[in-house]
N, C-alpha and C positions, 0 to 999 in steps of 0.2 A: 513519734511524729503523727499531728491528726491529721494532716492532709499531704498531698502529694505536692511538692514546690514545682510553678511553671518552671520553663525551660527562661522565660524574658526577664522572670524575678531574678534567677542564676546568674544568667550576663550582664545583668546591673549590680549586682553584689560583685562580682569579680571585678567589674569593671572600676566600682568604688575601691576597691584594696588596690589595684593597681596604679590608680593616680595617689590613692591616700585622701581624697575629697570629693565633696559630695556634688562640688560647684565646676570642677573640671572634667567627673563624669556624668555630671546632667547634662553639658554642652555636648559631650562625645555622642550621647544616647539620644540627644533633640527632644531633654522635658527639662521638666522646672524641678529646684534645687527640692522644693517641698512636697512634689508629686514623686521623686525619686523616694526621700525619706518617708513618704507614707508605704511606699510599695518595701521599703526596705522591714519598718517595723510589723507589714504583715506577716515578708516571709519568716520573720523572726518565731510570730504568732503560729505558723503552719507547722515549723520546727522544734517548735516547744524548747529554744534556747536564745540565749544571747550573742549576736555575731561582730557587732560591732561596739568597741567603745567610741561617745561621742562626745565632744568639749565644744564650745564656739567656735575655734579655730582649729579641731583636725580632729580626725576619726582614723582607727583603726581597727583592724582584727582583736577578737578573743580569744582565747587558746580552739575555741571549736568553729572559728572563722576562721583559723590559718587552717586547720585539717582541710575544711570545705575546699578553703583556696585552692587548695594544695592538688586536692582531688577534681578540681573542676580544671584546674590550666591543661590538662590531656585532653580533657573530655571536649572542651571547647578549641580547642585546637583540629581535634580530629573531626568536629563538627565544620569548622571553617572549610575544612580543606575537602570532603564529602562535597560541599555546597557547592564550593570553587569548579570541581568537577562537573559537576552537572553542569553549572552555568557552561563553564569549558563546550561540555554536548552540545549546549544551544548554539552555540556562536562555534562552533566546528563542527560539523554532524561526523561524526564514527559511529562504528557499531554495525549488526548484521541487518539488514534491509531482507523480509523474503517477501516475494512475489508468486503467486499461482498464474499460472497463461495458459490459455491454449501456445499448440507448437506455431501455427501459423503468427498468431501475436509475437512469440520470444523472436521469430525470425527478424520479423521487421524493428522489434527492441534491438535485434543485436546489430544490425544494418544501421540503425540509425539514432537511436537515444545512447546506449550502455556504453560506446568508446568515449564519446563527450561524457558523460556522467560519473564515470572511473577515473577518467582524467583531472576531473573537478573535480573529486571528492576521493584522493587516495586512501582515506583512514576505514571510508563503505566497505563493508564486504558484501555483495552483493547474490543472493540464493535466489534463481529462477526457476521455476518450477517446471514443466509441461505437463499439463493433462488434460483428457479429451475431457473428461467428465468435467459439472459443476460441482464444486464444494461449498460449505459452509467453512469461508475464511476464516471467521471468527477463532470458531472450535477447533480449525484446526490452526494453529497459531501466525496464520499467514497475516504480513502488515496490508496488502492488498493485493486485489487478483485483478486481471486483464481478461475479458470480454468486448465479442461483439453489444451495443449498446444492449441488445432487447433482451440478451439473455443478465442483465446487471439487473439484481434485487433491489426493489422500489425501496426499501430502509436507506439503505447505501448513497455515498457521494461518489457521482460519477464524474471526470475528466476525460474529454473526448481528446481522439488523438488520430492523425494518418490519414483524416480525411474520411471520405464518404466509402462504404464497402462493393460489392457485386459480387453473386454468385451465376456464375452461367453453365449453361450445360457444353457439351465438347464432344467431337467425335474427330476419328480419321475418316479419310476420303476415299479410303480403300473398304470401312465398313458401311459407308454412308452408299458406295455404290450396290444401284440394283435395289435400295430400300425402298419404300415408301416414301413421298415427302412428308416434312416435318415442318406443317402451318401453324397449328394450335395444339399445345400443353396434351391435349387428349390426344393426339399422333401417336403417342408412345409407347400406346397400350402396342401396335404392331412394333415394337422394338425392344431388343436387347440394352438393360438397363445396369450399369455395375453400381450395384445399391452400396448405402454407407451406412455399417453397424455403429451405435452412440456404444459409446463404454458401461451404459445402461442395459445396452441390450437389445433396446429399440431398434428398429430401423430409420434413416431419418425419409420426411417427405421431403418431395421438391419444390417449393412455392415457388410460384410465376406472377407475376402482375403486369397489365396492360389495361391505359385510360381507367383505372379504375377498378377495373375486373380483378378480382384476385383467384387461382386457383391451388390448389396443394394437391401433388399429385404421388399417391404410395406407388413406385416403380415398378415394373415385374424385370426378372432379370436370372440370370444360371451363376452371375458369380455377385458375393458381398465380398467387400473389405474394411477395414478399420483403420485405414490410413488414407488421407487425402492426398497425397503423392504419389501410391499405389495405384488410386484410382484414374488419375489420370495416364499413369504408365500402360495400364489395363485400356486404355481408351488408344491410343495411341499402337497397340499392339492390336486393335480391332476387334476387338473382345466385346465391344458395346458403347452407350453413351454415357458419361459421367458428368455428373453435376458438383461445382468444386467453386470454390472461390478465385475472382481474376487473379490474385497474386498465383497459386497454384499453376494455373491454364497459362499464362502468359507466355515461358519460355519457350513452352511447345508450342502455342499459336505464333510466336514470331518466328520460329525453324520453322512452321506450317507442316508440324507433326500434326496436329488438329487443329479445324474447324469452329468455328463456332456455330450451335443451330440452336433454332426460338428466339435467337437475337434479343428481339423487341418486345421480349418476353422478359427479360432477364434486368431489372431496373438497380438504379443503386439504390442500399439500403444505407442509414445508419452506420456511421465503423466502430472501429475499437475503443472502449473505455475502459480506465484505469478507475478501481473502484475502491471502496473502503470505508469505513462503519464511520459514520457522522457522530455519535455519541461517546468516541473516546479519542485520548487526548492523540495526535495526529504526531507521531516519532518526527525527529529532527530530518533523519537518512533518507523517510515518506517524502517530506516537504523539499527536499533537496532534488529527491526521482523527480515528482511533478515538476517545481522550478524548471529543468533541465528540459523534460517533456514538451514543455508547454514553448520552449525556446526552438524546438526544431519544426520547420515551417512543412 
């Protein structure tokens, strides 16, 4: 054999031995009776054999056209039914969905996207992740990852979701007495601050912004933590002031465990996106999350 035979020259040769003509498998294949028989006598050319006898009125196999036949009805059967599968994928999304979050992101996934979305979609299996840190989804084989917007990599497609964010600072009332007031971002230096380690290692700063002004303020403080739920327990226990996001703060400022201070300090930012590499092909179980996402108000 001098050359390799396509896969399109195979399933017009099969397809001719199966009707037995060449004018009932041009119709099947959508070409012309004599575009058929050109492509037939090349593959004959690439094969270095003769595959078919032809008369005016019928064509059949040679002793080395029924072997082919013979050999090709698995091959394109199993070929069919691989295809049929995928397609099946498109038009029913299955398969493993993974996802990278922060914990604060999965909370609010699990509250409000993931029971509709499982519900839709029983075939998803669905892998959330939590981590404090930022990854390289890619490499690590995540379909996409959940961040606040600012920390989502400018390559990446972002879907925003959940609305606008806020971080604000917090205190109890029982450490807030006897302190200092707390007018301006620089207040703080006179205060007990429960700093928050990144999984980097870093500490993080606190930005403030008002009219314009922006400040970032590194905390001084006797206790760090690694958890945003910690931190406000820590706060709430009088230990200091923590800077946390409103979902975090909320339960406790509505028991009026704590306070809010810097208020007007504290603006909303940006919320959460759902993010993922623009340059490859976007999984069926992806386009199903969003869909579903993009549905809760």
């Amino acid at each position: 054999m001098n050359q390799q035979p396509d896969l399109t020259s195979l399933t017009a040769f099969a397809t001719i031995v199966s009707h037995a003509s060449f004018r009932k498998a041009a119709d099947e294949l959508g070409m012309s009776p004599s575009t058929l028989s050109h492509m037939m006598r090349t593959l004959e050319e690439k094969m270095g054999v003769r595959l078919l006898h032809r008369t005016t009125r019928s064509v059949s196999p040679t002793e080395a056209g029924d072997a082919l036949f013979a050999s090709l009805q698995p091959v394109l059967r199993d070929l069919a039914s691989a295809l049929a599968r995928v397609e099946d994928f498109s038009q029913r999304p299955r398969g493993n969905l993974r996802i990278n979050s922060s914990e604060i992101a999965a909370r609010y996934l699990l509250n409000h996207v993931v029971p509709r979305f499982l519900q839709q979609y029983p075939d998803i299996t669905l892998d959330l992740v939590t981590e404090g840190r930022l990854i390289d989804i890619v490499s690590e084989h995540f379909d996409a990852g959940v961040r606040l917007a600012e920390g989502v990599p400018q390559d990446m497609i972002a879907v925003p979701f959940g609305g606008p964010a806020r971080f604000v600072a917090v205190a109890s009332a029982g450490y807030l007495q006897g302190k200092p007031p707390l007018r301006v971002p620089d207040d703080l230096v006179h205060h007990q601050c429960v700093r928050f380690r990144l999984p980097s290692g870093r500490l993080y700063r606190w930005e403030f912004a008002r009219h314009g002004q922006e400040i970032a303020i590194a905390p001084q403080g006797a206790l760090m933590l690694d958890h945003l739920e910690l931190m406000a327990e820590a706060a709430v226990k009088g230990l200091g002031i923590a800077y946390v996001p409103w979902a975090v703060a909320q339960p406790y400022l509505q028991r009026s465990e704590l306070t809010l201070v810097l208020e007007e300090w504290c603006p909303e930012i940006p919320g959460m996106c759902l993010y993922y590499p623009g340059h490859r092909h976007v999984p069926a179980a992806l386009r199903a999350f969003i869909d579903t996402l993009r549905q809760i108000k």
